[in-house]
N, C-alpha and C positions, 0 to 999 in steps of 0.2 A: 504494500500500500504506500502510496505516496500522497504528500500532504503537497498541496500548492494553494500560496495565499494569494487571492483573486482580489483581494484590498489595493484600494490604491495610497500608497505611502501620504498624499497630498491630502485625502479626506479622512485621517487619522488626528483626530483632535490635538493640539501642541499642547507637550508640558510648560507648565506655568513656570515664567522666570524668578520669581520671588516666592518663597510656599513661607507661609503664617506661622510657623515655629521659629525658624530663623531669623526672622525680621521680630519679632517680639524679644527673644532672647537678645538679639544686641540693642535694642530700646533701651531691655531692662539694663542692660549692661550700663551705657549711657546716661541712662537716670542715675543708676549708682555711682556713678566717677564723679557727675557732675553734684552732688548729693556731698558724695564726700570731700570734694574740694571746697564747699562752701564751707562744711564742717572744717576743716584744715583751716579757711580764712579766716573763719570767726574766733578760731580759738588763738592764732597768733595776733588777731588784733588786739583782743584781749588780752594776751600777755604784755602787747606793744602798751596799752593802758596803763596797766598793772603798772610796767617799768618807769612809765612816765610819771605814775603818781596820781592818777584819773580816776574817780570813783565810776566804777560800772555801773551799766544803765539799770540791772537788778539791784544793786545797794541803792541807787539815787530816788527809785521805785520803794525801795519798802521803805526807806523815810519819809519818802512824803505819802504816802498812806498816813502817817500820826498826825499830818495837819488836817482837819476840818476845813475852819475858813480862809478861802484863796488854798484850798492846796491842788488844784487846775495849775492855779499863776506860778506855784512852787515848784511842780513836775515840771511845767516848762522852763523854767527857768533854769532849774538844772538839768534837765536835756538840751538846752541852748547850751550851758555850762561846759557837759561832757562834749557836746561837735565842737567848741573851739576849743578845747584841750586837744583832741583830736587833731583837728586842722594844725594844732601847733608842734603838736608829737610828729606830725608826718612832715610838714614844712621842717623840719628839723633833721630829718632824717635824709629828706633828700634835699636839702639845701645847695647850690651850687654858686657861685660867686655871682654877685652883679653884674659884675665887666669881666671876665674872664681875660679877654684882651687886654684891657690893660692892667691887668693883675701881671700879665706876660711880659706888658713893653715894660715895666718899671725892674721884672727880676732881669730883664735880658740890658737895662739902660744902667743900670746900677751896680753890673757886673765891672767889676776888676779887667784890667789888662792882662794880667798872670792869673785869667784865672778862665776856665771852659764850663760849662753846664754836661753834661749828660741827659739827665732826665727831669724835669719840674712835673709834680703830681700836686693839683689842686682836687681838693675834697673838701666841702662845705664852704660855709661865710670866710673861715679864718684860717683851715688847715691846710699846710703848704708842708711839701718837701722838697728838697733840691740834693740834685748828687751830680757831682762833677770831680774836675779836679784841680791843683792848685800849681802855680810855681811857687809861691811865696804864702805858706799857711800863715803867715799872721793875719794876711789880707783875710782873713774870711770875716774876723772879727766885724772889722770894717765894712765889709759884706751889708751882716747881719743888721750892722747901727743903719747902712746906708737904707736895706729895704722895711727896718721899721718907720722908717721917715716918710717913707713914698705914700702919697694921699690913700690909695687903695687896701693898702697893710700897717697903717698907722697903730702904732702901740703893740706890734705884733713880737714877740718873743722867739727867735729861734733858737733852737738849741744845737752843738756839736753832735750829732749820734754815734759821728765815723770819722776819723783824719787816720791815716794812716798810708806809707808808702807804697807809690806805682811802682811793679816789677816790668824793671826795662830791660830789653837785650844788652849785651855788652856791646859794646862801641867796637868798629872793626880799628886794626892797627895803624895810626896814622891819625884819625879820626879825633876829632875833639868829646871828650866826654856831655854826655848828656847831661842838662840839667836835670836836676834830682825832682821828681815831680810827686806828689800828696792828692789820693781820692779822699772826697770829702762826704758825708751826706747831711746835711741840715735839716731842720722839722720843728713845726712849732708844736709838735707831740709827740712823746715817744712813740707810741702806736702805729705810728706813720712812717718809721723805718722801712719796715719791710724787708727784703733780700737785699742783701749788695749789689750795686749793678753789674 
């Protein structure tokens, strides 16, 4: 006995590109990612509160439950309280200079003759570091006096992190010795060291 299929391949209904288990399953998947990163957000905001000293919107809630009269005007007033603690926690965190530019021309105007940059890292309102290096390490001192003066880092403190000497090739024979040259790294916080360049 032989089987032959008299069907035509063309009027055989098409399987469905998408089937209902599949597409539900990564829904749910989705829902859960995004579910739990809100959870993740919420709780590092909260901490970020916490650190900054903010009373959370649950603590500011059950105190003003004990007032009666005006205590509408008192929720609100400390839910206005907590968003600009907020606003001032986060403006703080991602702070970045006014001018960055001329936060630049004044450390590149105010540099020494005997002296090179490597790297300048501005982070926040005030925090600066500089790594370079030197012919003449006194000059840094002088550096430092000249860019607390500059309008944009006025009153700013930098500290020494690093001076210590450049290894240089030996000089070939015949040849004048090199001047003796000092990497430096400067920083108005320690924190802000970092690696050695």
């Amino acid at each position: 006995m032989q089987n032959v299929n008299l069907l035509d391949p063309a009027l055989v209904p098409a399987e469905p590109a998408l089937r209902a288990g599949p597409v539900l399953v990564a829904l749910l998947a989705g829902a859960l990612g995004v579910t739990g990163h809100w959870f993740a957000e919420r709780l590092l905001t909260s901490r970020s509160l916490a650190a900054a000293g903010v009373v959370a919107p649950a603590e500011a809630a059950a105190i003003s439950t004990g007032a009666s009269d005006g205590g509408q005007l008192v929720r609100m007033s400390q839910r206005l309280a907590t968003r600009e603690a907020l606003l001032v926690a986060l403006k703080a965190e991602t702070a970045q200079p006014n001018r960055p530019a001329d936060t630049l021309r004044h450390v590149v105007a105010t540099l020494p003759a005997t002296m090179w940059l490597t790297e300048v890292e501005l982070a926040g309102e005030r925090d600066l570091r500089i790594a370079g290096g030197s012919l003449d390490p006194l000059a840094l001192a002088e550096y430092a006096r000249r860019l607390a003066e500059a309008a944009p880092l006025r009153g700013l403190t930098l500290q020494t992190l690093r001076l210590e000497p450049d290894e240089q090739p030996q000089a070939s024979e015949g040849a004048p010795a090199p001047s003796p040259t000092r990497l430096f790294t400067l920083a108005s916080r320690a924190d802000l060291g970092g690696q050695a360049p």
